[in-house]
C-alpha positions as CSV (number, residue, x, y, z in Angstrom):
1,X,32.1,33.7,-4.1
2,X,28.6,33.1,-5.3
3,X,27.8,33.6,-9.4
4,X,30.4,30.7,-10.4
5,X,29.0,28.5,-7.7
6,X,25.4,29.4,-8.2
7,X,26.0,28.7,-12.1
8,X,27.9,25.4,-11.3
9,X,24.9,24.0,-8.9
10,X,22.3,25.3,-12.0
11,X,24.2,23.5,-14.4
12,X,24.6,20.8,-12.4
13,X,20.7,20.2,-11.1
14,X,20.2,20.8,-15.0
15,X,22.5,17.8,-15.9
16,X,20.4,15.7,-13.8
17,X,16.5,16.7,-14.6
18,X,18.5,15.7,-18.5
19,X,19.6,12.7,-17.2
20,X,16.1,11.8,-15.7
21,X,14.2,12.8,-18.5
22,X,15.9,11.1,-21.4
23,X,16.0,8.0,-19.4
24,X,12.2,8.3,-18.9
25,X,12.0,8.9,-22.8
26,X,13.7,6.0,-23.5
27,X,11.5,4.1,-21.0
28,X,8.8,4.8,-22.4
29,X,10.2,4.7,-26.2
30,X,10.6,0.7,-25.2
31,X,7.4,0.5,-23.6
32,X,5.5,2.4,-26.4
33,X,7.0,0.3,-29.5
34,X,6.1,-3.0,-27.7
35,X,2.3,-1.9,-27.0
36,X,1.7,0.5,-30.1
37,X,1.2,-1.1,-33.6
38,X,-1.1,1.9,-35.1
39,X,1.1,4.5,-34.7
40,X,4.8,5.5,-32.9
41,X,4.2,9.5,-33.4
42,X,3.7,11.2,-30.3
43,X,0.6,13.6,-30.6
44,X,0.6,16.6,-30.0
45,X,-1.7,17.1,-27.1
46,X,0.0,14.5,-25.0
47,X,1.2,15.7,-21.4
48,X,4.9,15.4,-21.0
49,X,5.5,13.9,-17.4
50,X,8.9,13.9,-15.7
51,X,8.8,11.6,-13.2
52,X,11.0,12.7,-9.8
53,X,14.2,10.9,-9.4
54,X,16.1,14.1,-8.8
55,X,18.2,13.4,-4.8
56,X,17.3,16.5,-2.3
57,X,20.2,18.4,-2.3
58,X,22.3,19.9,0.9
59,X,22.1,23.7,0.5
60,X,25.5,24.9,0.1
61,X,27.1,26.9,3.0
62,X,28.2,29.3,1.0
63,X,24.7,30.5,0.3
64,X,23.1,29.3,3.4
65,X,23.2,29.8,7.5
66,X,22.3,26.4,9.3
67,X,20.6,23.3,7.6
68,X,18.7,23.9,4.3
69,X,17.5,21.3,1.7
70,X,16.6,21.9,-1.9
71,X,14.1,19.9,-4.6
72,X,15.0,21.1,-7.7
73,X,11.3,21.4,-9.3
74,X,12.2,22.5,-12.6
75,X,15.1,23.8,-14.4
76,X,16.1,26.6,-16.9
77,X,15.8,24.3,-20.3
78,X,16.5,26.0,-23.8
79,X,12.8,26.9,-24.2
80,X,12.3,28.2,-20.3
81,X,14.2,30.1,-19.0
82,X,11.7,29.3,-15.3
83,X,13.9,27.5,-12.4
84,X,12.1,26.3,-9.1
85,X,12.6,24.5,-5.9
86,X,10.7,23.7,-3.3
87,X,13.0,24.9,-0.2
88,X,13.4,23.6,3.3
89,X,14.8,25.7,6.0
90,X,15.3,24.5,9.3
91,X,14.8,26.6,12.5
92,X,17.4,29.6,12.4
93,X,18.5,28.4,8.6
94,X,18.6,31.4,6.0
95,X,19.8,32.6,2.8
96,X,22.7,34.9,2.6
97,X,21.9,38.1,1.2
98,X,21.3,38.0,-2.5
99,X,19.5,39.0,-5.8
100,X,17.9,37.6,-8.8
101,X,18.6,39.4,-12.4
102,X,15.0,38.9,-13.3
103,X,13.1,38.8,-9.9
104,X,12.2,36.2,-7.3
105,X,8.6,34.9,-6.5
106,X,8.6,32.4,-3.2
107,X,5.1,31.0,-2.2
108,X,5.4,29.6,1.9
109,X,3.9,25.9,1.5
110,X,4.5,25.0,5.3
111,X,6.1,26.5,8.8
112,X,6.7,29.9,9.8
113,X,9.6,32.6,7.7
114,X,11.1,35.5,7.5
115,X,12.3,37.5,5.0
116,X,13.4,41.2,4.2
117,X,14.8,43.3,1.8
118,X,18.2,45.6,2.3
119,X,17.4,48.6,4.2
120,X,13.2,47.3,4.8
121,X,11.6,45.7,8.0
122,X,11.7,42.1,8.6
123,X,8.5,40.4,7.4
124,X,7.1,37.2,8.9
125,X,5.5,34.5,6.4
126,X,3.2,32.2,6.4
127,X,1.7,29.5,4.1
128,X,0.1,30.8,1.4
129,X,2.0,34.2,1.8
130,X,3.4,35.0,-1.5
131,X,6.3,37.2,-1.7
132,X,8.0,38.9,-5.1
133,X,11.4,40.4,-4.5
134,X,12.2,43.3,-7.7
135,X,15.0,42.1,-10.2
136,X,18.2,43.2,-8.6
137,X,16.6,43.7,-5.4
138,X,19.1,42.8,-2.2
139,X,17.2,40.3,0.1
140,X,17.1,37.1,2.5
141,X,14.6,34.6,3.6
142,X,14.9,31.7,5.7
143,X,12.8,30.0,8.7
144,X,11.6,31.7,11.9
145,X,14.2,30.6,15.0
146,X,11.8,28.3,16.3
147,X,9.8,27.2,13.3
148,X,10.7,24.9,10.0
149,X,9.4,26.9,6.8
150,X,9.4,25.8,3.2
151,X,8.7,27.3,0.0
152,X,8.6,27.3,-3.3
153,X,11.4,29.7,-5.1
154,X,10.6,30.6,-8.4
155,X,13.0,32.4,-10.9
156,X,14.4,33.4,-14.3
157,X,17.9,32.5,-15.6
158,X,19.0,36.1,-17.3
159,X,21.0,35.5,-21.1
160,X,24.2,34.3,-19.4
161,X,22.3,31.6,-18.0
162,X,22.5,33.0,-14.2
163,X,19.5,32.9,-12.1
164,X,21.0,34.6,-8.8
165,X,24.3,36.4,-7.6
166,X,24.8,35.4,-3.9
167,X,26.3,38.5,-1.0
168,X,27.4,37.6,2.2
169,X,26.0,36.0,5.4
170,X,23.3,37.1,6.9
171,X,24.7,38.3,10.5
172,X,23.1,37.1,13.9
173,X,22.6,40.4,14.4
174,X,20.9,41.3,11.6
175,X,18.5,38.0,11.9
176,X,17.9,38.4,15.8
177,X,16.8,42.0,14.5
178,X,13.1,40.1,13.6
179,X,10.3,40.8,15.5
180,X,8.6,38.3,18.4
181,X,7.2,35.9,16.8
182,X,3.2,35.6,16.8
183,X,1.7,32.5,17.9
C-alpha cells in the first residue's frame, strides 16, 4: 500500500494540470496570432497563468479516515520539484500516518485541526497556523471531530519522483487521544 498509489495519483494530477495547460497555450496561441501583427514572441517578463479546470478530487481511502477533498494547486513539473493542494477535511476526516522524503509545510486557511507527529502530543490548528513536519518525519493531520479544517499542503517530490510514502490508519484510539477542544 501507499508509494505506488501515492505515485499513480501524482502522475495522474500531473497528467491533467498538462492537459490544462497546453490546452490554455493553444487557446491563447489562436487568440494571440489573430490579435498580434507586430510580433508572435512571447516576452520574457510575461506572467504565465494557468487557469483552474483541474476537478476536486475524492481523497483516496487508502490514505484517508472519513470524507476528504483535494485541489491539486500545483504539480511537480520538470523544473519544480514543489507539489500543493489545498485540502479539505471534514469533521473526524484525517490522514493515515505518513512521511514526506523532503518535508511537509501545511498552512490552516479555514476550520479547526489536528495534527501530531509519532510518539509527540496532539496539536490543535488554526488558520494561519503554519506547521513543517522534518523529512522522514512520521505524522497525521486531519479536522477536529466537530470542526471542518482546510489547508494548504506543500511538498517536494524526492529523485524518484515520490512526494510521500503513506503508513497505516490512524486508530480511533489514537485520534480520540486529542485534547478538548477550545472554543
Amino acid at each position: 500500500m501507499g508509494l505506488a498509489t501515492a505515485q499513480a495519483f501524482a502522475e495522474a494530477c500531473a497528467a491533467v494540470v498538462r492537459a490544462d495547460v497546453k490546452e490554455d497555450e493553444d487557446k491563447l496561441l489562436a487568440e494571440g496570432a489573430a490579435s498580434a501583427s507586430s510580433s508572435t514572441d512571447r516576452e520574457e517578463d510575461d506572467m504565465q497563468i494557468t487557469r483552474n479546470t483541474t476537478e476536486t478530487a475524492t481523497g483516496p481511502s487508502e490514505w484517508f479516515t472519513g470524507a476528504v477533498y483535494i485541489d491539486t494547486v500545483a504539480t511537480p513539473t520538470e523544473t519544480s520539484r514543489l507539489g500543493a493542494a489545498s485540502v479539505h477535511f471534514t469533521p473526524g476526516a484525517r490522514t493515515a500516518w505518513h512521511t514526506h522524503p523532503l518535508g511537509q509545510t501545511i498552512y490552516v486557511t479555514e476550520g479547526l485541526g489536528l495534527c501530531q507527529r509519532r510518539g509527540g502530543e496532539i496539536e490543535m490548528i488554526r488558520p494561519g497556523d503554519r506547521v513543517f513536519f522534518e523529512p522522514g518525519e512520521e505524522h497525521w493531520h486531519g479536522a477536529a471531530p466537530n470542526r471542518f479544517m482546510t489547508h494548504i499542503a506543500m511538498q517536494e517530490a524526492d529523485d524518484s519522483g515520490s512526494p510521500v510514502a503513506w503508513g497505516e490508519h490512524v486508530t480511533d484510539e489514537e485520534y480520540g487521544a486529542a485534547p478538548a477542544i477550545e472554543r
